[in-house]
N, C-alpha and C positions, 0 to 999 in steps of 0.2 A: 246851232249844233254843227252843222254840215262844214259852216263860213270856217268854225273855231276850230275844227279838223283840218281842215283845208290850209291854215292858214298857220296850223302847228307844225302840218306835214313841211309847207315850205320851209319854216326857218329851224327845223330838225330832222329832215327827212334822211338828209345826208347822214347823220350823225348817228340816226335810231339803224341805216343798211350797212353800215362800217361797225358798229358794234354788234348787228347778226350775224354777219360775217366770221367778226372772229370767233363768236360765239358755235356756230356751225364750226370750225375746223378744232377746238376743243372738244366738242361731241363727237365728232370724226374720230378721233384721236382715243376718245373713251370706250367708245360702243364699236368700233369696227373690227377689233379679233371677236366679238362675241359669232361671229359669221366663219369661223373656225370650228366652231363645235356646235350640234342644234341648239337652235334657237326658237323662240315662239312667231308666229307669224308678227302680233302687236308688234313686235323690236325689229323684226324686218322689216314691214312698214315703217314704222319709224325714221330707220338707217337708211331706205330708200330717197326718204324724201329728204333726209340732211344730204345725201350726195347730191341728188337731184338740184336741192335749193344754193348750194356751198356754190356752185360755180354761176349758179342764174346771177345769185346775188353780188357777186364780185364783179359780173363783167355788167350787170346793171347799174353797179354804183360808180365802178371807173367809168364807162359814160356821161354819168351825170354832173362825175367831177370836171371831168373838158368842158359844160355849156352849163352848171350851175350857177346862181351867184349866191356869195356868202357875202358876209358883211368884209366891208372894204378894208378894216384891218385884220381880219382876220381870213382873207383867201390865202395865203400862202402857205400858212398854217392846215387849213382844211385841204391844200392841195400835196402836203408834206403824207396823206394819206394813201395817197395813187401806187403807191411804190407798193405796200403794205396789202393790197389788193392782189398785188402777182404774186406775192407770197400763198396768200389766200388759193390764188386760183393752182397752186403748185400742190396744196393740200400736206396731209400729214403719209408721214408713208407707211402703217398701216393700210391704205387702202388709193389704189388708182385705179381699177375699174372696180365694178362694181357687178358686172354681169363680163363674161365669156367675152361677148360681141363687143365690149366697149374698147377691147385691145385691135381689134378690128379697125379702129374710128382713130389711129393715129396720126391719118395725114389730116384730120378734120380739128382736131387737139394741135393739130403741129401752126395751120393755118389761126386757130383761134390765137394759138402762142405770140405770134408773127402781132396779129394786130392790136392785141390787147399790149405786148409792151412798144409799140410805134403809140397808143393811148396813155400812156404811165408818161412814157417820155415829151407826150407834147402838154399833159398837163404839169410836169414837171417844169418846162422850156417856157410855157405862159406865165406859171409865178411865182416860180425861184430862181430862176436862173438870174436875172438881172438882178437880185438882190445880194448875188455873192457873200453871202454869209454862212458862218457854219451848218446853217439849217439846209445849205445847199449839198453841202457833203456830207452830209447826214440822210438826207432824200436819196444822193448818189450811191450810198452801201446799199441800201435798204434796196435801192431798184438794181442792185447787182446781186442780193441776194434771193429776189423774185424772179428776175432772171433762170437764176441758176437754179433755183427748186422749183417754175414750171418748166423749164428744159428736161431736169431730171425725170418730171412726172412722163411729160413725153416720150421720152428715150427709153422709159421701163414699156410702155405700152407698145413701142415699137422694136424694142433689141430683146423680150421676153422668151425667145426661142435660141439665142445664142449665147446664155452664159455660156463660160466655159469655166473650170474648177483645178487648180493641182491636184495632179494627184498623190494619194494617201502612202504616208509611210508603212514599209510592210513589216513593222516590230506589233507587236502585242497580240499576236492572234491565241494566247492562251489566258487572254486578261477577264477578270467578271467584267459580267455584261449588265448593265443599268441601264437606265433610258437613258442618260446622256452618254456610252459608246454607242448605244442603239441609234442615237441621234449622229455622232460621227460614223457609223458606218452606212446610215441613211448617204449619210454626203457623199463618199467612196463610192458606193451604189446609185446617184444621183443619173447614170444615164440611162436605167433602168424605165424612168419617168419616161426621159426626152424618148424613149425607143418606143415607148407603149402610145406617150400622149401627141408629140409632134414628127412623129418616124423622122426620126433623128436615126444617123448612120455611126453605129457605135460597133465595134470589133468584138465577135459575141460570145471571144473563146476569153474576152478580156472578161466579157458579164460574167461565167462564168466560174474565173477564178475569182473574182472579186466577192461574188456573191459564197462562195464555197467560205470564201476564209474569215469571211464578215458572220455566216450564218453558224458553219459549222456545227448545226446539231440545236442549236438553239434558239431565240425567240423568234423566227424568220416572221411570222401575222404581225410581232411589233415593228420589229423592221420596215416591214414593208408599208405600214401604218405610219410611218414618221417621213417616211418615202412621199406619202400622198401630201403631208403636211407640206413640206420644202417644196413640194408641185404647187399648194393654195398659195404658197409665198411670191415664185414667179408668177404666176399667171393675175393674182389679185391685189398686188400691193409691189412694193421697189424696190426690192430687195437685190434684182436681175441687175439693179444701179447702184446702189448704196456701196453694195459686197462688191465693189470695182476701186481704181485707184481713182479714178472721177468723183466717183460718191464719194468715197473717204475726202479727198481736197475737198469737198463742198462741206462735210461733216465738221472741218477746222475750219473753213472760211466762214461759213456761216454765223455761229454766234460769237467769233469775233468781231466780223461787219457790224451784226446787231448792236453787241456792246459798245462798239465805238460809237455805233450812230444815237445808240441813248447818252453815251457822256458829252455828246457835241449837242445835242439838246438841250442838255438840262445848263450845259455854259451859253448856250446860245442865248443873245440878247432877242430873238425874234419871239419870245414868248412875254414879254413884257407889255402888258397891256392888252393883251388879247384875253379872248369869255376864256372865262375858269373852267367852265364844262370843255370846251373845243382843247383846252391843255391841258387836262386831265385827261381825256380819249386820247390824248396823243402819247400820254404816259401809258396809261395802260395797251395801245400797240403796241410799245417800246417794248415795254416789259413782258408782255403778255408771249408777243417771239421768242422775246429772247426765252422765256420759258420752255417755250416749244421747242426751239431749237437745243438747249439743254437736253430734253427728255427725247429726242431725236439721238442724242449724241448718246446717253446712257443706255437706250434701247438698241441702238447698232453695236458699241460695244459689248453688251452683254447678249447679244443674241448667239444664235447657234450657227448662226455664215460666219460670225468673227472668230466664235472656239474653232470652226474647221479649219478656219484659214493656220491660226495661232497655231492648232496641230500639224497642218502640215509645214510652218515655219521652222517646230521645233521649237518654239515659245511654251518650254514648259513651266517653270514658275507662275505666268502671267495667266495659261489658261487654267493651271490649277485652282487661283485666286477667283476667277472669272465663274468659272465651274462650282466651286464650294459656294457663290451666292448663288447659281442657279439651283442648284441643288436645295437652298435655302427654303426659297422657296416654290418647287415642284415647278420650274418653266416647262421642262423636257415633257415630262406628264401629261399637261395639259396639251402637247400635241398628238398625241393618239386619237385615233378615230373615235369618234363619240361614244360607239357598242350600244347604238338603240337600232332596231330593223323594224320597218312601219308593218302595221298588222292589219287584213283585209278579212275575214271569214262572209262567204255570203249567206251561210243559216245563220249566222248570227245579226244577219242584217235583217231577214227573213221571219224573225222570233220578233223582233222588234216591238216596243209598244205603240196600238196603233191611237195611243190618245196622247200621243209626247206632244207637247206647245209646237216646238220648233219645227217638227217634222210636216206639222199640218201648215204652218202658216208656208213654209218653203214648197209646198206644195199648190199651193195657194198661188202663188208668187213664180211658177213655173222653174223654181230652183229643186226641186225633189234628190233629183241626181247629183247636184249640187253636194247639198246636206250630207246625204248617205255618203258620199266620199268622205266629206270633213269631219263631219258627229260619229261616223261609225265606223271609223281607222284608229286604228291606234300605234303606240311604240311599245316595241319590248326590250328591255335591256341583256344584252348578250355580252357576259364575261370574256376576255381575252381565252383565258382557260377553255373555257366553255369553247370555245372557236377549235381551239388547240386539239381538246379532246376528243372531238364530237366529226370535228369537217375534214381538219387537213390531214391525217390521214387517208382518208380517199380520195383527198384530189389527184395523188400517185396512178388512182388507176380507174379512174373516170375520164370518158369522152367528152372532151367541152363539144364535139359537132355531132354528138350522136341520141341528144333531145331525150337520153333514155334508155335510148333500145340496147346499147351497150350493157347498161345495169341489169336488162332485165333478159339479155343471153350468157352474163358473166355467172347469175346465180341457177339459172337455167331451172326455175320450179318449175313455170309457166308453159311446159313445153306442147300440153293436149290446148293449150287455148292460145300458143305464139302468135299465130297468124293475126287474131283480132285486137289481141295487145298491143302487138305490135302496131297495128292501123292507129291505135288511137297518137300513138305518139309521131308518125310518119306520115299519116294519108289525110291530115286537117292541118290548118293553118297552128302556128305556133300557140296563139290565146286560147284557141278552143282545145288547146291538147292540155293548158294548164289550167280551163274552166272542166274539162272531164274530169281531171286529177284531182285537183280540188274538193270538187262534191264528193268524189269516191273516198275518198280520204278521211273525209270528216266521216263518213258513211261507216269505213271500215274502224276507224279508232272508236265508235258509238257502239259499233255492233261486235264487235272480236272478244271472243271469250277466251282466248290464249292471254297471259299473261306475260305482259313483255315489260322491259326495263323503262323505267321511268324516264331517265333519264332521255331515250331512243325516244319515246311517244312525245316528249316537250321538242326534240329536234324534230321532227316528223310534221308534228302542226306548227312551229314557228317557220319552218321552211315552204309547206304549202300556203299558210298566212300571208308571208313575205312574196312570194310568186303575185297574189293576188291584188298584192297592197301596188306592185308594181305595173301590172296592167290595168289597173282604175289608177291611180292616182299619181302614175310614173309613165302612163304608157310611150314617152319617145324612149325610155330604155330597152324597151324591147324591138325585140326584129319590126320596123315599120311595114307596111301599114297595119294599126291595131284598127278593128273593125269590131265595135263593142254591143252589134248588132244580138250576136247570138248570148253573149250577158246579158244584156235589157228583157231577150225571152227568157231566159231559164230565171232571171229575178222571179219575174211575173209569174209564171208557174208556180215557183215552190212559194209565194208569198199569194198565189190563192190556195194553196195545198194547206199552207199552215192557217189561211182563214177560215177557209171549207171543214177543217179535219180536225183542228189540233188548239186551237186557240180559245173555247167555251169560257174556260174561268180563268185567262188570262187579269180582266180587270175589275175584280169585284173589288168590292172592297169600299169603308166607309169615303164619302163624296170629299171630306176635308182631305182626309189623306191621300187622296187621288188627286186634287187640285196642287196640295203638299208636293208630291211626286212628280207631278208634271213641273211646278216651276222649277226644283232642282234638276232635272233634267237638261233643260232649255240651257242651265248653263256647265252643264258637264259634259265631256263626250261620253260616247256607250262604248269603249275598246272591248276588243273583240277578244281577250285572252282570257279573261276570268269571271264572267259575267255569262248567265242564262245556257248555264252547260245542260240542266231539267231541258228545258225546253227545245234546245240543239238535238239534246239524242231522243225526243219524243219527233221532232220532225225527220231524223236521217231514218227512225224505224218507219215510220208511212209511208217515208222517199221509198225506202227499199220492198214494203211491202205491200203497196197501193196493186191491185190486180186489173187487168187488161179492160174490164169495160167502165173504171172509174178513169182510166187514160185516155180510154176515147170518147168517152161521156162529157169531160171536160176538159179536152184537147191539151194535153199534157205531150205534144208530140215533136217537142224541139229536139233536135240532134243530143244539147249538152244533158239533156233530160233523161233520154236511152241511152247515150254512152255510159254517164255517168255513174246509170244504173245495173248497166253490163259490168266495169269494170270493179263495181263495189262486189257484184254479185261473186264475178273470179277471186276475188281476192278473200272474201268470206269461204268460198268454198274451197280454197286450197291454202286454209287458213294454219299456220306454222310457226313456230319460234324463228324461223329467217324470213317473213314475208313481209315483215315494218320493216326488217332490215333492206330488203327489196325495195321498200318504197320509199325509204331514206335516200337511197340511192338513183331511184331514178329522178328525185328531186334535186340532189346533188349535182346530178348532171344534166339537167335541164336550168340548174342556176348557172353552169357552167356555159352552157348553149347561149342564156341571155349575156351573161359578162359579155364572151364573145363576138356576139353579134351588135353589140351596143356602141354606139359611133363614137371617136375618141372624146368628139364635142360632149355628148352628154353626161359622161364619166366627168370630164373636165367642169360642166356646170354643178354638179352635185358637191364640187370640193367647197363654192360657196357657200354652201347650206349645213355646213358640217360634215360632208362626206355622205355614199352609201355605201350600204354594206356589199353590192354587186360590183363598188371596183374594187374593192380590198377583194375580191375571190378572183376578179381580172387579173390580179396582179398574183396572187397566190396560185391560181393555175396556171398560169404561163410559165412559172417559173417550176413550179410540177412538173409539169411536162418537159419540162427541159433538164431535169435533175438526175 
């Protein structure tokens, strides 16, 4: 068995890593915007390891083609592959890094570049070149066009922070607004990015006007949402290139090269007598480019860098043409921010069942902490609208650096209790001002007998949610260092509070259907938005009404413990038709505090993952504040 592997490997080995290859940069090519909008971890693992494997496999097989042996009439042929591998290694332009850091890594790309085609060309110079046949100018496009598309890939990863753009003609400022003007005045506004993500030196009375004549009153959250998009394009894929008069020549040379080099093939006498398999593989490279470089060529032309260009040329026929198939089919669309915000509640982690499959074996297994991030987070889907109606109006007069306390002197209820309120937002580390809040939160929407608008109490727990989803399971967005010491106590607490107090007939119930319950579990997550609300306000009433020697009896005595239950307590007793309105607000600006304090890096990493919803408020407050 081992021998017959061994021994298949040799006289196909080449053949099976030249056709995973190209197989990897069609996967590439398929599954790489899906890293535009969220995605499932599965398909990000996935697309990890196509990137990962896309270039091992290219630079492992053009080695092996320099010191392989193939059959003696047929090396020239199998060496006619070498070229086809730098293509490979040049990738599809949907995607050239893959992570932030990988644009980082340009002089180690530029060095790879260097030696992999000094390899192309010396297996090219070993067994074609002396044969001076078509096959040899055929080899010759093909390694001018690997060339040229790993060069590109390079030069995106390295010239990422210097596009530079015409600028925009100043007619139409009274035209409907669709996502594709939204998309061209994203472009107009494009330095917007450079100022926020690469402190880019941009003339600000320019942003200004620009931003005034593009916005004017209307979608500015979508705007600024298709802003982020044309950000995922430079920094993760080649656009920085393509959208150049470089890229464009490479975008016509290419599958012209291709096409010549499949007609000089298919007339070349050098396939005559050679395996059927080895010239069949060699067709399907031929063609298989030249596919790619077709849908290379249809995808630059129809994208949204060629319409801005077209617009600022004054190309209107061509971009209307252009425009009316995007339109077609919804391209513009699909670059808006996702609209999911990840959800964290800790009584809802707290209420938890404690006979779930998963939860015990991960505990088991010393992943506890683990799980409860992953099984007991969720997304909520948040409407543009929703955004519209609900946020940006206050960001006008919200302090992004003032964590709060701006909110809560603007509405001035709090004035016999300021001093301590105020502490909790000012006199403890950032996480523990958004673990007091938090608990108080859930505390006060469980316990508040005033009736307030529905709509306010859904912004109110998605936004303390999303606070919390960020410091468990985002914590480099917030102000570093996150220290998730005083989380880890206050879990432990209210999760003996809710064992000790609250949990008797949490799991009766007949034994099938308990076994039933646990396997479906094991593969669902538990999200925190509409699940075990009973249980939620049966433990926020024990939080709040647990008395002093059941606190010292069983040392219930962490800081986020007392705050939390101080600050539920103010908020019950000075409890108001404006006090959710208060605490809408001081979460407001405590999301404003994190936007701001969040390094431009990690804003920049989140764009892979589909975005978060704390840069799109980076960018909507800044530009609040500045209006």
């Amino acid at each position: 068995m081992a021998q017959g592997l061994a021994r298949f490997w040799n006289e196909w080995g080449i053949q099976v890593l030249v056709l995973f290859s190209f197989t990897l940069q069609v996967m590439l090519l398929a599954f790489a915007e899906t890293r535009r909008r969220k995605s499932s971890a599965p398909l990000r693992l996935l697309l990890w390891l196509m990137y990962q494997l896309a270039d091992s496999t290219a630079i492992y097989t053009l080695g092996h083609l320099s010191v392989a042996s193939s059959k003696a009439q047929d090396q020239h042929l199998v060496a006619f592959w070498a070229p086809f591998l730098l293509v490979h290694l040049g990738g599809p332009g949907t995607i050239t890094a893959y992570a932030l850091e990988d644009n980082r890594l340009w002089l180690r790309h530029l060095l790879t570049l260097s030696v992999q085609i000094l390899g192309a060309a010396f297996v090219i110079y070993k067994y074609i070149v002396r044969r001076r046949t078509l096959l040899l100018l055929a080899a010759i496009l093909v390694f001018v066009v690997g060339v040229l598309r790993y060069g590109e890939r390079t030069w995106a990863l390295c010239h990422w922070k210097k596009l530079r753009w015409p600028n925009p003609r100043q007619d139409d400022q009274d035209k409907s607004f669709g996502d594709e003007e939204l998309l061209l005045g994203a472009h107009s506004l494009f330095h917007v990015c450079k100022i926020r993500f690469v402190d880019a030196t941009e003339r600000m009375s320019e942003f200004d006007q620009t931003c005034t004549r593009w916005y004017g009153g209307k979608d500015l959250s979508g705007l600024l949402e298709m802003e982020l998009s044309l950000m995922y394009d430079i920094l993760y894929t080649k656009a920085a290139v393509v959208h150049t008069w470089y890229g464009y020549t490479i975008l016509v040379v290419s599958p012209l090269a291709t096409s010549a080099a499949l007609l000089l093939f298919h007339y070349s006498s050098d396939k005559h007598g050679k395996s059927k398999v080895n010239v069949g593989i060699t067709y399907t490279l031929l063609s298989g480019t030249l596919a790619l470089e077709t849908i290379s060529v249809a995808r630059a032309i129809g994208s949204t860098w060629a319409c801005a260009l077209m617009y600022c040329c004054g190309w209107e026929r061509l971009l209307g043409a252009v425009t009316y198939l995007r339109r077609r089919i919804g391209a513009a669309s699909k670059r808006r921010w996702s609209g999911s915000m990840g959800q964290y509640n800790l009584l809802h982690l707290c209420t938890r069942d404690r006979t779930e499959l998963g939860g015990r074996l991960a505990a088991k297994l010393g992943l506890r902490s683990w799980w409860n991030k992953v099984h007991y987070s969720g997304t909520i889907a948040i409407s543009t609208t929703y955004l519209k109606d609900r946020m940006l109006p206050v960001f006008s007069y919200v302090h992004p650096k003032a964590r709060g306390i701006h909110a809560l002197n603007g509405m001035g209820i709090f004035k016999n209790s300021a001093q301590y309120i105020h502490s909790t937002l000012s006199d403890f580390a950032f996480d523990d001002s958004i673990l007091f809040w938090h608990i108080a939160t859930d505390v006060y929407l469980s316990e508040s007998k005033v009736e307030h608008e529905e709509k306010l109490v859904a912004a109110v727990q998605v936004l303390s949610n999303y606070m919390m989803f960020l410091m468990i399971a985002q914590p480099e967005m917030l102000t570093a260092p996150i220290q998730q010491g005083q989380y880890v106590d206050t879990f432990n607490d209210l999760d003996r509070m809710w064992d000790r107090h609250c949990s008797a007939n949490q799991n009766q119930g007949p034994l099938v259907e308990k076994w039933w319950s646990m396997l479906k579990k094991l593969f669902q997550s538990d999200k925190p938005n509409a699940s075990r609300m009973r249980q939620r306000k049966e433990l926020a009433t024990k939080f709040l009404t647990v008395d002093a020697d059941t606190i010292h009896e069983e040392g219930y005595n962490g800081p986020a413990f007392f705050h939390g239950r101080g600050i539920a307590s103010w908020l019950l007793a000075t409890d108001s038709d404006s006090t959710l309105e208060v605490i809408f607000r001081v979460w407001l600006e405590m999301l404003c505090y994190a936007a701001h304090h969040c390094s431009r890096d990690s804003h920049a990493r989140q764009l892979n993952n589909g975005g978060e919803f704390l840069t799109v408020v980076w960018l909507l407050s800044h530009w609040q504040n500045r209006a």
